[in-house]
N, C-alpha and C positions, 0 to 999 in steps of 0.2 A: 386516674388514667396515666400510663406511662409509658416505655418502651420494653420490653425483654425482648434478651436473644437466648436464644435455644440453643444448648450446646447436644449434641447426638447423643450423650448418656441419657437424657431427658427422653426423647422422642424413643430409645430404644427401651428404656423403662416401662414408659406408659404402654408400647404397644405387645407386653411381655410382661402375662400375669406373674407369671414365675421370675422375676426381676425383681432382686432385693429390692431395688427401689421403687417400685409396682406404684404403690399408697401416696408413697410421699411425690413420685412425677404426677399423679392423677389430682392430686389436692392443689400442687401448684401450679397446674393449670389451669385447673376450674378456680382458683383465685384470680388468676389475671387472665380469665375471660372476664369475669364478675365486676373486676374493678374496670374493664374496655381495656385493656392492654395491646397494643399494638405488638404482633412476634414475628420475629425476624430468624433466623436460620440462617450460620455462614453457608458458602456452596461446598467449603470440606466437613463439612459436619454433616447435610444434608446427604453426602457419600458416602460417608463413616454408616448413616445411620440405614442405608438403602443395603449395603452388603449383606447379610445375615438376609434378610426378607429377598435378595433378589437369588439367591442361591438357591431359596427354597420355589423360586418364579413367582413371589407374591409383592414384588415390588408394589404395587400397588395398593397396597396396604398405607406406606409410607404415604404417597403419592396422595390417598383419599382423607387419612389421617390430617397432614400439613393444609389440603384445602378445604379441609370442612372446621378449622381452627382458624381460614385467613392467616396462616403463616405466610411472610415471604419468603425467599430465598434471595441473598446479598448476592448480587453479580461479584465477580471477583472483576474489578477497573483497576487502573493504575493509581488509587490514592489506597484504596483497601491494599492494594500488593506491598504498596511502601510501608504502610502503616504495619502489616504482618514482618516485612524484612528490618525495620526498625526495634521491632519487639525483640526478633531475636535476634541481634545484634547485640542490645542490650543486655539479654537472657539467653546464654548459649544454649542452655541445656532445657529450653524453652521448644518442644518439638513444631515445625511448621503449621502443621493442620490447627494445634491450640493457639498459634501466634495469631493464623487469619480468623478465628472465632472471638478470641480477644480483642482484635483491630476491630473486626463487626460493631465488637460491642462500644467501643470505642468511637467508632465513627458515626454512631447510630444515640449516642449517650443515652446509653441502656444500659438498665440491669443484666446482668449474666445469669442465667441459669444453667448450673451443673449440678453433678453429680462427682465429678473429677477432682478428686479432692487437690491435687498437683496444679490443676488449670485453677483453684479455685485460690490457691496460693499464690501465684501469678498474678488474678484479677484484686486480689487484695493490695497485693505492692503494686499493679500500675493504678488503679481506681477506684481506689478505698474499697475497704469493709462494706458498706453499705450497698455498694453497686453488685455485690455477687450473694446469689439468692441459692439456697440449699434445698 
């Protein structure tokens, strides 16, 4: 039993058969429900991941998906904002939305789930190898 945070590559995977990554978001979910994994969602990933579905008016998709998983979604507060403007500060070329999904992860010490190969290179150099899950 452990933590993940859900990065939007993930949630927009799983809900998008036609998504290279289809197989592989479905398998590591049904793992860390299997193992009780508590999942968490920044609120810019939970937006990333709502555009595409809300466009077509089926937000709710997203919406029924995150609560039939017990996903939360991270308020964005004043330690998560720092912690995101710390990151990149550190990592210019570190874009914001990835900053506050890595601070997520970070604040929550959890694994990272992506898909992002970029964000996943990031979560490597701030919180090792073993904290970012593929």
């Amino acid at each position: 039993m452990g933590a993940v945070v859900l990065d939007a590559s993930v949630v927009i995977a799983v809900l998008d058969p036609d998504d290279a990554h289809h197989s592989e978001a479905v398998s590591a979910l049904e793992a860390a429900v299997d193992r009780g994994d508590t999942m968490t969602i920044s609120a810019s990933a939970y937006a990333e991941a709502l555009v595409h579905p809300l466009r077509s008016r089926r937000g709710d998709i997203v919406d029924g998906f995150l609560d039939r998983l017990g996903v939360e979604i991270a308020e964005l507060d004043r330690p998560l904002a720092r912690g995101a403007a710390a990151l990149r500060a550190e990592h210019p070329n570190l874009r914001l939305p990835d900053a506050m999904v890595l601070a997520t992860a970070q604040e929550a010490d959890a694994r990272l789930l992506t898909f992002d190969n970029r964000l996943r290179r990031f979560a490597a150099d701030e919180v090792g190898e073993a904290a970012c899950d593929s």
